[in-house]
N, C-alpha and C positions, 0 to 999 in steps of 0.2 A: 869639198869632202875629201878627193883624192889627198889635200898638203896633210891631210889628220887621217891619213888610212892606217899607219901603225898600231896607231893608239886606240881608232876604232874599231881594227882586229878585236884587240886583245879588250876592249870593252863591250865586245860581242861577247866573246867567249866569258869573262866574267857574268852579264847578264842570264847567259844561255844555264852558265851554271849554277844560277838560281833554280832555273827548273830542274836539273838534276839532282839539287839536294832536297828540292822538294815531291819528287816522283815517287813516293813509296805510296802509292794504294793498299787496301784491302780487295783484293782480286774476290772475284766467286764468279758462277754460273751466270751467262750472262754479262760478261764486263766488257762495258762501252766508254765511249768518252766523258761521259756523263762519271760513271764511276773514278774514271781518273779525276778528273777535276776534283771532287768530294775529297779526296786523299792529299791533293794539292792543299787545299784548304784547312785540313787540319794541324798541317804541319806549324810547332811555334815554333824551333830553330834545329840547325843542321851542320855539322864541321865533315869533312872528307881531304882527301889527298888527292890531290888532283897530275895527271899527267897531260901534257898537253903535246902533239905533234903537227907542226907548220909547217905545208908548203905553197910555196911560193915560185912565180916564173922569175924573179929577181936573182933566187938564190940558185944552187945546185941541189945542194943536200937540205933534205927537211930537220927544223929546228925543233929541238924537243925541250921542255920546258918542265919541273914539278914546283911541287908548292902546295899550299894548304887555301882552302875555302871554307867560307863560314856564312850562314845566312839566319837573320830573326827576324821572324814575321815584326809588321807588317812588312817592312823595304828598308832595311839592311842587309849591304852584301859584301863581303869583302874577299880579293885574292893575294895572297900574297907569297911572294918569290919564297923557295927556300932558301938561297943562299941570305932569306934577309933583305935584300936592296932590291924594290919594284913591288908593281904591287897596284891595287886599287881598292879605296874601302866608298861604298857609297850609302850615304843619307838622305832620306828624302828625295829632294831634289838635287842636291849637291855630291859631286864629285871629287875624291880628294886622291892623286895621283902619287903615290912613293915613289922613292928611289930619288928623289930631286930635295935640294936643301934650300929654303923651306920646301915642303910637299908642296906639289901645283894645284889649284882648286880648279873646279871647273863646274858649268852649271848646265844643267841638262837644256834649258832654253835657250842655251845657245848654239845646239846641235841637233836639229829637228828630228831626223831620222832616227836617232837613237831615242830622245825623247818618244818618240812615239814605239820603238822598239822592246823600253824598259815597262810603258804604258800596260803596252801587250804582256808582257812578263809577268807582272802585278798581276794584270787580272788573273792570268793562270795561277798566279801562288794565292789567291784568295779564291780562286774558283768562280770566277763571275765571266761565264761562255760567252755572254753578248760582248763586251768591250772586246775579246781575244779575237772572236769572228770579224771585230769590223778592224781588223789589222793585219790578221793572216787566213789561209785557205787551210782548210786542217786537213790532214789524210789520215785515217789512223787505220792500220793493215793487223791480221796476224791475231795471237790468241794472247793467252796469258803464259806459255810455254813459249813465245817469241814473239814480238810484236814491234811496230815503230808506227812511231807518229811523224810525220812530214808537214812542216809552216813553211806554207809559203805566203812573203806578205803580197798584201792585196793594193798598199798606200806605193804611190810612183815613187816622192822619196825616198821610202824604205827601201823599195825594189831594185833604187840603184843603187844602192850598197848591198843588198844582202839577196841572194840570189833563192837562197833556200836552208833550214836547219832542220835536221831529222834524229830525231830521241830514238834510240833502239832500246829494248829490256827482255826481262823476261821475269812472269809473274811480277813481281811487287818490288823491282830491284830494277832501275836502269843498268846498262854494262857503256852506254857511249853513246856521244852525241855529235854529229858533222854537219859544219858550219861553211856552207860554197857561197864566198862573195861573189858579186856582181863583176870584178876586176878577174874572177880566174883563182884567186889563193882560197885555200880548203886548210880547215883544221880541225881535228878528232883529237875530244877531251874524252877523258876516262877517269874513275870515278873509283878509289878502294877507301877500306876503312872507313866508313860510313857509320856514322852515330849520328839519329834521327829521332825527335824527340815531337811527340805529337800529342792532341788534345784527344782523350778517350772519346770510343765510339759511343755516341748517342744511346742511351735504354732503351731494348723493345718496347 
């Protein structure tokens, strides 16, 4: 995993920011995690502009990154650079890597941790708590005026790559989310211009 840690940075952070565009709940009295999942689940797609800041013990200076994100239920997700070149769009199982001519493909059975990483992701965007539980440890702190939820995974795997990912928001809006590998590199994605397009709330 270490010769593919670039790539599984930034297929973290594409991942992670699947739940980011899918984090808009309907908050009320009472909101638990329960309530967020239900929110996750209604979501059918989502575009935002993403900002992304990298550090790393390699470099000096943290690397800052934008571009656009786009997700449609069920497991479509795609990031892509602004200047244009890079990028990731995934399907299904399949991973199709920009910025290389051809695009490089890649298959999630080929890379366990993340397979199981993307698993866990799913279930949050469809709201099914049991598969999410048997992959990460949930924390979820704070109100609808500030809150974060804290994954840590539970699978050894996962745990050597990814040390920890925590959502912050407030009411019904993420503002950020930080990604601390297992190697020491941390990166906080940010989230503007948010167009969210979801399945009406159920009739009393």
């Amino acid at each position: 995993m270490r010769s593919h840690g670039s790539g599984f940075h930034s297929l973290v952070s594409l991942f992670c920011l699947g739940i980011l565009l899918s984090a808009q709940p309907a908050f009320a009295s009472g909101w638990t995690l329960t309530d967020l999942l239900q929110g996750f689940a209604r979501i059918t797609s989502a575009t935002a502009r993403y900002t992304e800041t990298r550090s790393s013990s390699f470099v000096d200076i943290p690397l800052i990154s934008r571009g656009h994100f786009s997700y449609r239920a069920p497991d479509y997700l795609a990031k892509r650079a602004g200047n244009g070149d890079g990028g990731y769009i995934v399907r299904g199982n399949e991973v199709e890597v920009l910025g290389t001519h051809p695009p490089r493909q890649l298959h999630l059975d080929d890379y366990p941790p993340l397979a199981a990483l993307v698993a866990a992701l799913r279930a949050t965007l469809s709201g099914d708590a049991s598969t999410l539980h048997r992959y990460f440890d949930l924390r979820l702190s704070g109100s609808a005026n500030g809150w974060r939820l804290q994954l840590t995974p539970t699978q050894p795997a996962l745990a050597q790559a990814i040390r920890d990912i925590t959502l912050h928001g407030i009411a019904n809006r993420l503002t950020r989310v930080d990604i601390r590998q297992a190697n020491g590199d941390h990166s906080e994605l940010t989230l503007s211009h948010q167009v969210i397009r979801e399945q009406p709330h159920p009739a009393p």
